[in-house]
KEZAZA-595823 format. One record per residue (C-alpha): residue number from 1; residue in one letter; z, y negated, x negated. Coordinates in steps of 0.5 Angstrom, whole numbers, plus 500, padded with zeros to 3 digits. Example, Ala and Ser with C-alpha at 12.3 -4.5 7.8 and 13.67 -1.06 7.14 Angstrom:
<firo><seq>1</seq><type>a</type><up>516</up><north>509</north><east>475</east></firo>
<firo><seq>2</seq><type>s</type><up>514</up><north>502</north><east>473</east></firo>
This chain:
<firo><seq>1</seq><type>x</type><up>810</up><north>623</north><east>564</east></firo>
<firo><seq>2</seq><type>x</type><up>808</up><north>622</north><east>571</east></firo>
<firo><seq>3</seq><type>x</type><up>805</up><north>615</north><east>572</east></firo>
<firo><seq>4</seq><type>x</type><up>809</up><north>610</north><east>576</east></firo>
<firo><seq>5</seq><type>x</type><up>805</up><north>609</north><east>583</east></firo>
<firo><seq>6</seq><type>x</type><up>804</up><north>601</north><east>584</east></firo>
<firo><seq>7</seq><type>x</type><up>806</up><north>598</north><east>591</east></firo>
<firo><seq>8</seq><type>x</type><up>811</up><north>596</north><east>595</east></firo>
<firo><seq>9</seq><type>x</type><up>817</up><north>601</north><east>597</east></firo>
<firo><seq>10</seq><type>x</type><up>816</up><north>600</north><east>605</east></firo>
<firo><seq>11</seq><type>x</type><up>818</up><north>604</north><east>610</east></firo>
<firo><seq>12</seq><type>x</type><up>816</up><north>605</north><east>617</east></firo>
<firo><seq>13</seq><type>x</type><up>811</up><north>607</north><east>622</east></firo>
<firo><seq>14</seq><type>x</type><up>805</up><north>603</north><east>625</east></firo>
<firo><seq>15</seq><type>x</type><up>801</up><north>605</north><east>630</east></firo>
<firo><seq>16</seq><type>x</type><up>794</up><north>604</north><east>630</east></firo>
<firo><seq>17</seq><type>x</type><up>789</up><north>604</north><east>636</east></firo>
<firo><seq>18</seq><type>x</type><up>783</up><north>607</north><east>631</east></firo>
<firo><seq>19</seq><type>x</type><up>776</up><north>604</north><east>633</east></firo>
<firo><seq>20</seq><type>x</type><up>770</up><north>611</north><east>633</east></firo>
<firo><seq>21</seq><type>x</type><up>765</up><north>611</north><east>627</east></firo>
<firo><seq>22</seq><type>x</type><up>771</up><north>612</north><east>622</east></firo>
<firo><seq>23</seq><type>x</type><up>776</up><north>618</north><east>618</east></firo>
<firo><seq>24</seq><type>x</type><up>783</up><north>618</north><east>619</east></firo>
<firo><seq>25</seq><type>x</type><up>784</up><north>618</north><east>611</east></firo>
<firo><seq>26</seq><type>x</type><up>780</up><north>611</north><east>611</east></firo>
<firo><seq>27</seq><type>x</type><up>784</up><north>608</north><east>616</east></firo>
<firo><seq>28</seq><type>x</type><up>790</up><north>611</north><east>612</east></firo>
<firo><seq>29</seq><type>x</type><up>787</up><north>608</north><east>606</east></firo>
<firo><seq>30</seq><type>x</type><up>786</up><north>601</north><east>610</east></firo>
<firo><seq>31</seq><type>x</type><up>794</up><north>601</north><east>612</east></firo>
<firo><seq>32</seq><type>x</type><up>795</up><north>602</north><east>605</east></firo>
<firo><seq>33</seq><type>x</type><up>792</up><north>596</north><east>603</east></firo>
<firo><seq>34</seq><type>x</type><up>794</up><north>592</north><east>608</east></firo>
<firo><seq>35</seq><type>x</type><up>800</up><north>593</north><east>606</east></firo>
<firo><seq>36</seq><type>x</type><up>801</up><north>594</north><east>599</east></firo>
<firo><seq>37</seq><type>x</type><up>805</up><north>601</north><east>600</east></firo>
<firo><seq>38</seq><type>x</type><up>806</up><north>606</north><east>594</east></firo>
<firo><seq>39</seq><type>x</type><up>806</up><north>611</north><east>599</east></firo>
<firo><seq>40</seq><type>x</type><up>802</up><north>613</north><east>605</east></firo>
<firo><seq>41</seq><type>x</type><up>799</up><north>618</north><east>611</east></firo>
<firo><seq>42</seq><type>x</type><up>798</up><north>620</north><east>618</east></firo>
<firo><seq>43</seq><type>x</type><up>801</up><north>625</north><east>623</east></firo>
<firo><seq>44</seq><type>x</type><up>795</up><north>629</north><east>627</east></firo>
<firo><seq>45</seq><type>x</type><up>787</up><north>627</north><east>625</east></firo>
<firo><seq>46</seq><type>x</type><up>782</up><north>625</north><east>629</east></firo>
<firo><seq>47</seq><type>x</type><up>775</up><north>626</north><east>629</east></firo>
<firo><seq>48</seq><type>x</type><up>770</up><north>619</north><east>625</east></firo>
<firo><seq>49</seq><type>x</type><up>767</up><north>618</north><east>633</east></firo>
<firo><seq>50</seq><type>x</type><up>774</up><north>618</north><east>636</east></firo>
<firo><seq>51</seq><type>x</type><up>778</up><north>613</north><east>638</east></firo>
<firo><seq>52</seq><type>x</type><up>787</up><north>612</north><east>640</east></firo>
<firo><seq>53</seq><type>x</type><up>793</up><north>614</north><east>636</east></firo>
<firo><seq>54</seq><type>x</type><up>792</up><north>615</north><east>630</east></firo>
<firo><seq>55</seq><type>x</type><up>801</up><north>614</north><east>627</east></firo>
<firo><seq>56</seq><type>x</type><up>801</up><north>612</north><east>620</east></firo>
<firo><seq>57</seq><type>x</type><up>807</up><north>613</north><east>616</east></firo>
<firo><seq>58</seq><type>x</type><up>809</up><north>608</north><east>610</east></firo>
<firo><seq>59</seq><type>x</type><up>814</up><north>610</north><east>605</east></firo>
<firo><seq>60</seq><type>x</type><up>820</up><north>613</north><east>608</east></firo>
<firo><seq>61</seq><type>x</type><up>817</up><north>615</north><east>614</east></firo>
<firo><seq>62</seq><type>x</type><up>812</up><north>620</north><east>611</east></firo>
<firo><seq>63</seq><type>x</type><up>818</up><north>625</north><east>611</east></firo>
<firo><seq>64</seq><type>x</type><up>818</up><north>626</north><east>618</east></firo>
<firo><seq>65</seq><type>x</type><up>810</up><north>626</north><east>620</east></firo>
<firo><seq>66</seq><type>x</type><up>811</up><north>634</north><east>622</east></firo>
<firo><seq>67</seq><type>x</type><up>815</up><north>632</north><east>627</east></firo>
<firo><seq>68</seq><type>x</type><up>811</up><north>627</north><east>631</east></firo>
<firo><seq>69</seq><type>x</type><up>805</up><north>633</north><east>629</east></firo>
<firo><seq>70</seq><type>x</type><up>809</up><north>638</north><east>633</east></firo>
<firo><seq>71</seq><type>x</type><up>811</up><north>633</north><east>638</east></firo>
<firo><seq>72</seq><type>x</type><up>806</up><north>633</north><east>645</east></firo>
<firo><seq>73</seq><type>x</type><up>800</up><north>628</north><east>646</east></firo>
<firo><seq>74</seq><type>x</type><up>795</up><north>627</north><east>650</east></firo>
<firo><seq>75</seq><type>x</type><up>789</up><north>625</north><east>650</east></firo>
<firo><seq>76</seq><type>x</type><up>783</up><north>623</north><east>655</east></firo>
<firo><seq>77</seq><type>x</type><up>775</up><north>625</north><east>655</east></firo>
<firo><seq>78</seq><type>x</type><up>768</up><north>626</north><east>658</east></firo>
<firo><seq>79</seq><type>x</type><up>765</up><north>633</north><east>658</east></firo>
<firo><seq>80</seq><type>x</type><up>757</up><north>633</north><east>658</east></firo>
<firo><seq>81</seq><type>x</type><up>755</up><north>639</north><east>661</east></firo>
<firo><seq>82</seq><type>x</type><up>749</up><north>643</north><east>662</east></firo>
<firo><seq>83</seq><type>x</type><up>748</up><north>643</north><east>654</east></firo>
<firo><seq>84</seq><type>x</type><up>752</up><north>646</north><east>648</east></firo>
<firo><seq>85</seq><type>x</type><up>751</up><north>643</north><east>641</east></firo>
<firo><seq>86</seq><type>x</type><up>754</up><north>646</north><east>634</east></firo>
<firo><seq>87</seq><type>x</type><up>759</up><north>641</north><east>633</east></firo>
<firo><seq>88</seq><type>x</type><up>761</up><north>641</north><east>640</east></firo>
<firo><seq>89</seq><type>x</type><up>761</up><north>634</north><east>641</east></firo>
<firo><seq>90</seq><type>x</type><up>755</up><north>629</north><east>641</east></firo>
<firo><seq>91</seq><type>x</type><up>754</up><north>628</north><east>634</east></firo>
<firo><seq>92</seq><type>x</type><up>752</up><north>635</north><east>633</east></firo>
<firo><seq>93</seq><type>x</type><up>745</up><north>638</north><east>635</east></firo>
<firo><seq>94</seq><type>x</type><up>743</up><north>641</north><east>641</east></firo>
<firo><seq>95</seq><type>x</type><up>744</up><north>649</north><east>640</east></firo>
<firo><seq>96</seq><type>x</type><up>743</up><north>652</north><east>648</east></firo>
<firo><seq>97</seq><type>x</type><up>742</up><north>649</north><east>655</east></firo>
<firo><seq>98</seq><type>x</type><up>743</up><north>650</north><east>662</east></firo>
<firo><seq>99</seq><type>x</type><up>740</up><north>648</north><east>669</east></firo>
<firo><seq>100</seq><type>x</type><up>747</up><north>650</north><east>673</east></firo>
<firo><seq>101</seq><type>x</type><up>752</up><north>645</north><east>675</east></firo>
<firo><seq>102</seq><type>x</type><up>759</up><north>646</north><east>678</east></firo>
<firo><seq>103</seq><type>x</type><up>762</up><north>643</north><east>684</east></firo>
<firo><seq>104</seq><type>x</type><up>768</up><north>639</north><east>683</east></firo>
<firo><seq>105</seq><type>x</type><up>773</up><north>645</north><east>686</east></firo>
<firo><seq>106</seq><type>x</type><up>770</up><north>650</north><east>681</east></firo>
<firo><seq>107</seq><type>x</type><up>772</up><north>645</north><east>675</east></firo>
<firo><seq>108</seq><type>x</type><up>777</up><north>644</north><east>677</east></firo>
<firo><seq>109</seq><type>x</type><up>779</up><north>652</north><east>679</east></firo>
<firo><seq>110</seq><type>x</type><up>776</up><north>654</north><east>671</east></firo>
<firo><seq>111</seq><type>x</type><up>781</up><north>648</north><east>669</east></firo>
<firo><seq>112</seq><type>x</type><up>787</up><north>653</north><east>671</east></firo>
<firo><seq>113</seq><type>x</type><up>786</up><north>658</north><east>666</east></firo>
<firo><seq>114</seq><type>x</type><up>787</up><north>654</north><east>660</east></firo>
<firo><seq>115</seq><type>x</type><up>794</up><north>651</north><east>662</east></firo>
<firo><seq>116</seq><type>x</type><up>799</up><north>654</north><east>659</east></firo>
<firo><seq>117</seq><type>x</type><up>798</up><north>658</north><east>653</east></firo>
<firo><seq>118</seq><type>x</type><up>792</up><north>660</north><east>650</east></firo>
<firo><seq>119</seq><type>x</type><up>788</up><north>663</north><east>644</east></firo>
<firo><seq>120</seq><type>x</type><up>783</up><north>658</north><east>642</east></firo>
<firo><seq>121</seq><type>x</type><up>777</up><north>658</north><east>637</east></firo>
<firo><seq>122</seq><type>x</type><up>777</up><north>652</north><east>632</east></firo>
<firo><seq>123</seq><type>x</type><up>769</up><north>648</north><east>633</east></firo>
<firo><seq>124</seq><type>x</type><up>766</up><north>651</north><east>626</east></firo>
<firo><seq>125</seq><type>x</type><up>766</up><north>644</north><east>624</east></firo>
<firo><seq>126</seq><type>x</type><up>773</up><north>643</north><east>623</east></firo>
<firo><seq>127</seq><type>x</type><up>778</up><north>642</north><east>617</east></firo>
<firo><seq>128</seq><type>x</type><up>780</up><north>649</north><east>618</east></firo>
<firo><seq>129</seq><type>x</type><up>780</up><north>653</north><east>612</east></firo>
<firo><seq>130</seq><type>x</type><up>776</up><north>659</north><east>610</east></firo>
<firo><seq>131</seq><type>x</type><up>779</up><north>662</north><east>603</east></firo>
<firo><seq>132</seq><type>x</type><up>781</up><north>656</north><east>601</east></firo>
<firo><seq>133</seq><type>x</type><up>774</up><north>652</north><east>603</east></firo>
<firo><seq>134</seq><type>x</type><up>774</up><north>647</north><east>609</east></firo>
<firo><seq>135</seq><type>x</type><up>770</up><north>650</north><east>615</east></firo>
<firo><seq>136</seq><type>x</type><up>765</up><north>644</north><east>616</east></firo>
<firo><seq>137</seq><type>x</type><up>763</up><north>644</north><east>609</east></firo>
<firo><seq>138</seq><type>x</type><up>760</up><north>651</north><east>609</east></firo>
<firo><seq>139</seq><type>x</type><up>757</up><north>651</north><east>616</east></firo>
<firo><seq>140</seq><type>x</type><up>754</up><north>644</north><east>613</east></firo>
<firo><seq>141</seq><type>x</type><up>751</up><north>649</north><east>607</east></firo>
<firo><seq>142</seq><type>x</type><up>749</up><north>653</north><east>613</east></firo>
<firo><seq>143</seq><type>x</type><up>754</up><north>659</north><east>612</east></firo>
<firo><seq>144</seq><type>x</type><up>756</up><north>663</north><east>617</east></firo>
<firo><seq>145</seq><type>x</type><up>763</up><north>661</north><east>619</east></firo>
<firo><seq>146</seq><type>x</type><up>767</up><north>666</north><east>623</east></firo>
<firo><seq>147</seq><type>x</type><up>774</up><north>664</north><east>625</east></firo>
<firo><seq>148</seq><type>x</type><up>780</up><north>666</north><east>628</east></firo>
<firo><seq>149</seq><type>x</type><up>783</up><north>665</north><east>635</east></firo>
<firo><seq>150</seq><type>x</type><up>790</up><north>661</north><east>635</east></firo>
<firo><seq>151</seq><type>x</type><up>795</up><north>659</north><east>641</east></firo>
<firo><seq>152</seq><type>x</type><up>795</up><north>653</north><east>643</east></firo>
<firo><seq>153</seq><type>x</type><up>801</up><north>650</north><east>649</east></firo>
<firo><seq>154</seq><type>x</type><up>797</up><north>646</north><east>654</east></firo>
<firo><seq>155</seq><type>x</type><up>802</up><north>643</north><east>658</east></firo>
<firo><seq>156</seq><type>x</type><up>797</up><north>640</north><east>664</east></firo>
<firo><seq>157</seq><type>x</type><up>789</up><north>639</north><east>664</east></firo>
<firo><seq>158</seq><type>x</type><up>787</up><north>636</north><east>670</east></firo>
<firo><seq>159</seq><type>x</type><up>779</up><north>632</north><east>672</east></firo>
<firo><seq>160</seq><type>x</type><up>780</up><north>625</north><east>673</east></firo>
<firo><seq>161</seq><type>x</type><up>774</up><north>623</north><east>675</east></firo>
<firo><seq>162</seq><type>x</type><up>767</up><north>625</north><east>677</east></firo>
<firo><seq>163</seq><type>x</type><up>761</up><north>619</north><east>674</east></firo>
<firo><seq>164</seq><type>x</type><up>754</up><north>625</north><east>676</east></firo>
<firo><seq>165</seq><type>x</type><up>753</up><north>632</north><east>675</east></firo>
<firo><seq>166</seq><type>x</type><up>752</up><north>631</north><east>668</east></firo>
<firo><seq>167</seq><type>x</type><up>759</up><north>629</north><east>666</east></firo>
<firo><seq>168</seq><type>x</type><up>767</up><north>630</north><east>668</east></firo>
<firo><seq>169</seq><type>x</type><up>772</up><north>626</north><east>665</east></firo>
<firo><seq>170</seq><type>x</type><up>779</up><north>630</north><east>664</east></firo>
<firo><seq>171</seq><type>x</type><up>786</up><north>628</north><east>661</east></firo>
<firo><seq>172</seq><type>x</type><up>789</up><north>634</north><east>657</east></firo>
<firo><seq>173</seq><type>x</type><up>796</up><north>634</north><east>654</east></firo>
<firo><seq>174</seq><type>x</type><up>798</up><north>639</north><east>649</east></firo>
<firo><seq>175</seq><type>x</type><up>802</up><north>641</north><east>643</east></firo>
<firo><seq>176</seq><type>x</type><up>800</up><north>642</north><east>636</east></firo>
<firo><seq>177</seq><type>x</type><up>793</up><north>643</north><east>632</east></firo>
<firo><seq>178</seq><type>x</type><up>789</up><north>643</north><east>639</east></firo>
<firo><seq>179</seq><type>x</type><up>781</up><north>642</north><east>639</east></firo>
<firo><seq>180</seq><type>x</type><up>779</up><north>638</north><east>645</east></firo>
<firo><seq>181</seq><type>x</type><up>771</up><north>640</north><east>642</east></firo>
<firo><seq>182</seq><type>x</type><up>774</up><north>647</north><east>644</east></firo>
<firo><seq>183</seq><type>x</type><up>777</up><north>645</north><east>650</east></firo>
<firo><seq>184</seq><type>x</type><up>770</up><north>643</north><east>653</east></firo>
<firo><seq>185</seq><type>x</type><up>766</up><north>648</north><east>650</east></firo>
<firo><seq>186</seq><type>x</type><up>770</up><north>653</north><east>653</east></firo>
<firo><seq>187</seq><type>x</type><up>770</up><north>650</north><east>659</east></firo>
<firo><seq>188</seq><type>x</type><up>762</up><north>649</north><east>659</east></firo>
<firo><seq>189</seq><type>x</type><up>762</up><north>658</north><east>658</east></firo>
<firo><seq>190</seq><type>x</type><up>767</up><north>659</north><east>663</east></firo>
<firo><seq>191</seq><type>x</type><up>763</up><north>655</north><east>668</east></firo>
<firo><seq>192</seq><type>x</type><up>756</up><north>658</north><east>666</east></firo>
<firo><seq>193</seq><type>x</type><up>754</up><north>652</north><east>664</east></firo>
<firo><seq>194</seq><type>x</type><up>756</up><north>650</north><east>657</east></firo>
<firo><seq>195</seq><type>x</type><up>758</up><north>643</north><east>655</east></firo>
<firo><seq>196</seq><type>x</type><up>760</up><north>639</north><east>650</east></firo>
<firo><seq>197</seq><type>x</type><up>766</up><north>632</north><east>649</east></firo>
<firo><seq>198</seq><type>x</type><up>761</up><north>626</north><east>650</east></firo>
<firo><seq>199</seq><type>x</type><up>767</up><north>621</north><east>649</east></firo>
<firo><seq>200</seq><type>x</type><up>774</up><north>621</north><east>646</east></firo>
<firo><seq>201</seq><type>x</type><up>781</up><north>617</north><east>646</east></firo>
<firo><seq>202</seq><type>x</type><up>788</up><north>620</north><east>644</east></firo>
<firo><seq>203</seq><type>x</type><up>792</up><north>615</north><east>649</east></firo>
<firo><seq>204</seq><type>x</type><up>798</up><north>617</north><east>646</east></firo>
<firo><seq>205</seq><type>x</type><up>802</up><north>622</north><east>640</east></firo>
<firo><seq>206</seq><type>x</type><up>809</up><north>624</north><east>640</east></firo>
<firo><seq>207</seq><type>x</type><up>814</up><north>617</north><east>642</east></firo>
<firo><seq>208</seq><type>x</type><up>807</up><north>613</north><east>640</east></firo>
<firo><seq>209</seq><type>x</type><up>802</up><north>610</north><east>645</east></firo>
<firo><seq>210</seq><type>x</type><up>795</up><north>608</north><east>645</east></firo>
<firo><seq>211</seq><type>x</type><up>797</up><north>601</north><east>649</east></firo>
<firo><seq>212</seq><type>x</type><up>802</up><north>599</north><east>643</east></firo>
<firo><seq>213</seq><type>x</type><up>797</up><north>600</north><east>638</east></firo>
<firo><seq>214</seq><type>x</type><up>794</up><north>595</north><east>633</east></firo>
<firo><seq>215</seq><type>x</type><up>787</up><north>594</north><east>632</east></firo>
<firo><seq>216</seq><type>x</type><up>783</up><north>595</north><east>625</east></firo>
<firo><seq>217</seq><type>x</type><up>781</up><north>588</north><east>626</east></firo>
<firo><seq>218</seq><type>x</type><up>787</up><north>585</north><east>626</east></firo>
<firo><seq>219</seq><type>x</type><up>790</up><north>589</north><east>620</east></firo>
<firo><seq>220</seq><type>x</type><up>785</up><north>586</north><east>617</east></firo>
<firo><seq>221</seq><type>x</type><up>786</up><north>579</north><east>618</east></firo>
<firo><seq>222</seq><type>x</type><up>793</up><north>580</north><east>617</east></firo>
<firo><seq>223</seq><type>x</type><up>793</up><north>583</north><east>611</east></firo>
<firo><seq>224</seq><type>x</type><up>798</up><north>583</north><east>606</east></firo>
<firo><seq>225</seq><type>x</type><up>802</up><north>578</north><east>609</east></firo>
<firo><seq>226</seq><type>x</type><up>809</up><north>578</north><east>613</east></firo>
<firo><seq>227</seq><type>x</type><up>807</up><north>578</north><east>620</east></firo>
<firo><seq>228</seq><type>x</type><up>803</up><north>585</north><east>619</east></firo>
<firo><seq>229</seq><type>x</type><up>810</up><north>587</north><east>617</east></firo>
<firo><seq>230</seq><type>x</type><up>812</up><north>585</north><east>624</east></firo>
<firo><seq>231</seq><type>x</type><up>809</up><north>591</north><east>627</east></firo>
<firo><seq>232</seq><type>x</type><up>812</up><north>596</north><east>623</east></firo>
<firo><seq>233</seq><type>x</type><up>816</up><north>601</north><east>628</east></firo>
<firo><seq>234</seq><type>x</type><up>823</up><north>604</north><east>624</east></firo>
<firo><seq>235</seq><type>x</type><up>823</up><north>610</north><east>621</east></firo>
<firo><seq>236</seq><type>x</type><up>827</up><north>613</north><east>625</east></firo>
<firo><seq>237</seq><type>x</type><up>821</up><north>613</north><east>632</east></firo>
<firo><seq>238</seq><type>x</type><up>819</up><north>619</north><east>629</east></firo>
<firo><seq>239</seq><type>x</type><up>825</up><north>623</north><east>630</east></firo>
<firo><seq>240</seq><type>x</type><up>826</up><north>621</north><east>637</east></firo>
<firo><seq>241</seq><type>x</type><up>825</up><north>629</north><east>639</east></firo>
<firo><seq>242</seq><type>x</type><up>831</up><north>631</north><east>635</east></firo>
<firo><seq>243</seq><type>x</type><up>838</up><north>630</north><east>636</east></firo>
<firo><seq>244</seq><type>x</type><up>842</up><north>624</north><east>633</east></firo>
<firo><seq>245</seq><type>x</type><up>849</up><north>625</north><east>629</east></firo>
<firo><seq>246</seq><type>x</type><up>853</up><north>619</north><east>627</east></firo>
<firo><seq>247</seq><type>x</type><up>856</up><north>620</north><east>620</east></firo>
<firo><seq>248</seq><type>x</type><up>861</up><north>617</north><east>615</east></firo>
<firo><seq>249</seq><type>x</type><up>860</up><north>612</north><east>610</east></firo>
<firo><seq>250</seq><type>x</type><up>863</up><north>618</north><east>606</east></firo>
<firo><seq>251</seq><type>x</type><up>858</up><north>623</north><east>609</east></firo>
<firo><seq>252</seq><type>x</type><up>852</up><north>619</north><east>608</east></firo>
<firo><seq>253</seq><type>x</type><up>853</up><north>619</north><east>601</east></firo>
<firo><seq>254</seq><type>x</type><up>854</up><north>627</north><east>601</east></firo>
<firo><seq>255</seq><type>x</type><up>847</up><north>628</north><east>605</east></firo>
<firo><seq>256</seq><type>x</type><up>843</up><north>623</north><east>600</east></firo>
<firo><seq>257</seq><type>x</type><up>845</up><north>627</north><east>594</east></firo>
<firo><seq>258</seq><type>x</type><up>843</up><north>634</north><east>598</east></firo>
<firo><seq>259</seq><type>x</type><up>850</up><north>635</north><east>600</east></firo>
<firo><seq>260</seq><type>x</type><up>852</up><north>637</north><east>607</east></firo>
<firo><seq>261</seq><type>x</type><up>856</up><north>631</north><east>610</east></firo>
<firo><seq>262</seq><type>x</type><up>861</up><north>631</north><east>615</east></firo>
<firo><seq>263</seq><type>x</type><up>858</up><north>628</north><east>622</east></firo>
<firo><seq>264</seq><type>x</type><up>861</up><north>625</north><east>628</east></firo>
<firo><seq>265</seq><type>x</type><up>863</up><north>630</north><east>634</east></firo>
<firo><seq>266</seq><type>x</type><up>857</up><north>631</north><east>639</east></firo>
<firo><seq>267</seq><type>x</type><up>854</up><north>636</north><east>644</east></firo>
<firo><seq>268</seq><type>x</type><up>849</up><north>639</north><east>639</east></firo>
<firo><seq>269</seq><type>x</type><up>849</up><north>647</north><east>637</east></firo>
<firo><seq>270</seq><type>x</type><up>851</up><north>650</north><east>631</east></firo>
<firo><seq>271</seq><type>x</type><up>844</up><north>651</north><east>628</east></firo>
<firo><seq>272</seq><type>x</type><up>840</up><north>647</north><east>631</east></firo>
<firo><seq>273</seq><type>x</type><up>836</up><north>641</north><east>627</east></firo>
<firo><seq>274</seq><type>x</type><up>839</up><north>634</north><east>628</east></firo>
<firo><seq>275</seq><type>x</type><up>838</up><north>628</north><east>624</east></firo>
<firo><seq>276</seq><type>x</type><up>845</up><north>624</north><east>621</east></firo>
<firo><seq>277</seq><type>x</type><up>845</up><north>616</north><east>622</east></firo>
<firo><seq>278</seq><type>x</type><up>850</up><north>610</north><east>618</east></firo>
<firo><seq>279</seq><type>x</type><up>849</up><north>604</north><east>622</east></firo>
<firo><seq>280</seq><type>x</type><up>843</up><north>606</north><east>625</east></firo>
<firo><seq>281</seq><type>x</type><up>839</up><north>608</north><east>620</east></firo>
<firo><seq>282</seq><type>x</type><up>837</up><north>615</north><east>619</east></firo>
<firo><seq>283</seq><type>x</type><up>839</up><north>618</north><east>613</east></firo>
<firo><seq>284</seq><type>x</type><up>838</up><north>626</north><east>613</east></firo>
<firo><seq>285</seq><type>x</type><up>834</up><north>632</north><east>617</east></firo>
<firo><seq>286</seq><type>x</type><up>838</up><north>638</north><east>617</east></firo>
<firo><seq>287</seq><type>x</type><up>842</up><north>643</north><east>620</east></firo>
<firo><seq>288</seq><type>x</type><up>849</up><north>643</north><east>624</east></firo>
<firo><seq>289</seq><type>x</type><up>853</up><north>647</north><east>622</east></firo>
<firo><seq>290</seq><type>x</type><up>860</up><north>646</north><east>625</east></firo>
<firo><seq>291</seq><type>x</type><up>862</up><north>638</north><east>624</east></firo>
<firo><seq>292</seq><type>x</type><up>857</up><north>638</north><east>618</east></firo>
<firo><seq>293</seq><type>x</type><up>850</up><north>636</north><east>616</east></firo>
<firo><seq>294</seq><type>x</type><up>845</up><north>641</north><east>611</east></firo>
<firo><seq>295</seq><type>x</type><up>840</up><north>637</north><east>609</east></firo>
<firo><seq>296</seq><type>x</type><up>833</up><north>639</north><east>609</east></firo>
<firo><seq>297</seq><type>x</type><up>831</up><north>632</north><east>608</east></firo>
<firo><seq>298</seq><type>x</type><up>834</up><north>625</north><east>606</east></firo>
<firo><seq>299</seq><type>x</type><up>831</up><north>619</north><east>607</east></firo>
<firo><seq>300</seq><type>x</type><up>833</up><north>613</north><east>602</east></firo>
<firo><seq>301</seq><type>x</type><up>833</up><north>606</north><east>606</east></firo>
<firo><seq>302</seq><type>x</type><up>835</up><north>599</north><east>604</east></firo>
C-alpha cells in the first residue's frame, strides 16, 4: 500500500524571481516547504548561475506544467566573446580563444541566421540524456559526449547593447527546450570569434513575469503562513494559451469522473484542445468534440 504524502492540498502557481547560485529542484524544494504542499514541480529549468522566472506549480497545477513549458518565453543575456569554455558559460574553463572581434552590424547580421527555426546542438553539460544517463554526468566523468541537433523556433533575437569589444547584450525570445549557452557559442562560431553566456535572467515564461516574481528571501520570511498564500496565482494562469469552454453543473461531474461532459457553444473547433471551466474554475483539458469535452485531464478544486 502507497504511503500517504504529508502536506497540504494546495494548488496554484507561484512565480519566483530566482537568485544565481542555486538549482531549480532547491527552489522547488524550498517552495515546498514554505508552503507545506503534498506536491510540487516547475515548468522549464534554469541553470544554478541563472537568474528570473522559474514558475512553480503546487497541487492541482502541476497538471498543467506542459503547457507553460510549450509556451514562448524570452530570456536576456550577455555574450563574452573572444573565448569558448566547455560548458558554454563562465562557470566551465576556457577551451580556445580569438583575438577577432565584430562590429556591431556584423553582430547583428549573423543574428539573423537564428531566427526562425534552427537546429541546435544541447551544451554537452546539460540534462540531456544519452542512453538513459544525463549528458553533464559523463562529460563530468571525461567521456565524450556527441549529441544530436534539435529544432528549436526562435521567434526574435536582437542585440540590445554594446558595453566593450568583449561583450554584447542580447534578448531572444524562443519556444520549448531552448539552450541560450548554445545560442552564444553558436554565435561565437559564426562570427569567428567564439563566445560564451557571461550573465543570464529569464524575464519572463508563458503568461509569468520576472517583474511579478517573489524573491528566495521573502519566501523565507513568510514561510508557512497566510500572507505567502496570498501570492499564489490560480491554476488556471496556466492554461491561458488554451481555449476556455463554460460547462454545466452536470457536465462538470461528467468531465471529473473521466466522461466527456457537455460544454457551452464557442468558436472552438471540433478537435481542438480547450480546457471546461464551472464558476471560474478549471475542471478538465481535453478535446472538443461536437458540444463536448473528452478529458485528457481533470482537475479537482475546492
Amino acid at each position: 500500500m502507497a504511503r500517504k504524502r504529508k502536506g497540504r492540498d494546495i494548488s496554484g502557481w507561484l512565480v519566483v524571481d530566482k537568485p544565481a547560485g542555486l538549482t531549480s529542484t532547491a527552489v522547488v524544494n524550498k517552495v515546498r516547504w514554505a508552503f507545506d504542499a503534498k506536491k510540487a514541480g516547475h515548468a522549464g529549468t534554469l541553470d544554478p548561475e541563472a537568474t528570473g522566472v522559474l514558475a512553480v506549480a503546487l497541487g492541482e497545477a502541476t497538471k498543467t506544467v506542459p503547457y507553460i513549458t510549450d509556451a514562448l518565453k524570452a530570456y536576456s543575456f550577455t555574450v563574452t566573446l573572444g573565448a569558448a569554455t566547455n560548458t558554454d558559460d563562465a562557470e566551465g574553463e576556457v577551451i580556445a580563444t580569438s583575438d577577432a572581434r565584430p562590429t556591431d552590424a556584423e553582430i547583428k547580421e549573423a543574428l539573423m541566421g537564428f531566427i526562425g527555426e534552427i537546429q541546435q546542438v544541447p551544451p554537452k553539460f546539460s540534462a540531456v540524456k544519452i542512453d538513459g544517463q544525463r549528458a553533464y554526468k559523463l562529460a563530468r566523468d571525461g567521456e565524450e559526449v556527441e549529441l544530436s541537433a534539435r529544432a528549436l523556433w526562435v521567434e526574435e533575437l536582437v542585440m540590445l547593447d554594446r558595453p566593450d569589444a568583449d561583450h554584447v547584450v542580447l534578448e531572444m525570445t524562443c519556444g520549448k527546450g531552448g539552450y541560450v549557452r548554445s545560442i552564444a557559442r553558436d554565435l561565437g562560431e559564426a562570427l569567428g570569434c567564439l563566445g560564451h553566456v557571461q550573465e543570464l535572467r529569464r524575464i519572463w515564461s508563458g503568461p509569468f513575469d520576472a517583474e511579478d516574481g517573489i524573491s528566495l528571501e521573502q519566501i523565507d520570511a513568510l514561510a508557512k503562513s497566510p500572507e505567502l498564500d496570498q501570492y499564489l496565482r490560480p491554476l488556471e494562469e496556466g492554461l491561458a494559451d488554451l481555449p476556455e469552454l463554460k460547462c454545466t453543473e452536470q457536465g462538470a461531474v461528467r468531465l471529473r469522473n473521466g466522461n466527456p461532459g457537455m460544454v457551452l457553444a464557442s468558436d472552438v473547433e471540433y478537435g481542438d484542445e480547450a480546457w471546461a471551466s464551472l464558476n471560474g474554475k478549471a475542471v478538465a483539458v481535453g478535446i472538443y468534440k461536437a458540444g463536448e469535452l473528452h478529458p485528457s485531464r481533470v482537475f479537482i478544486q475546492d
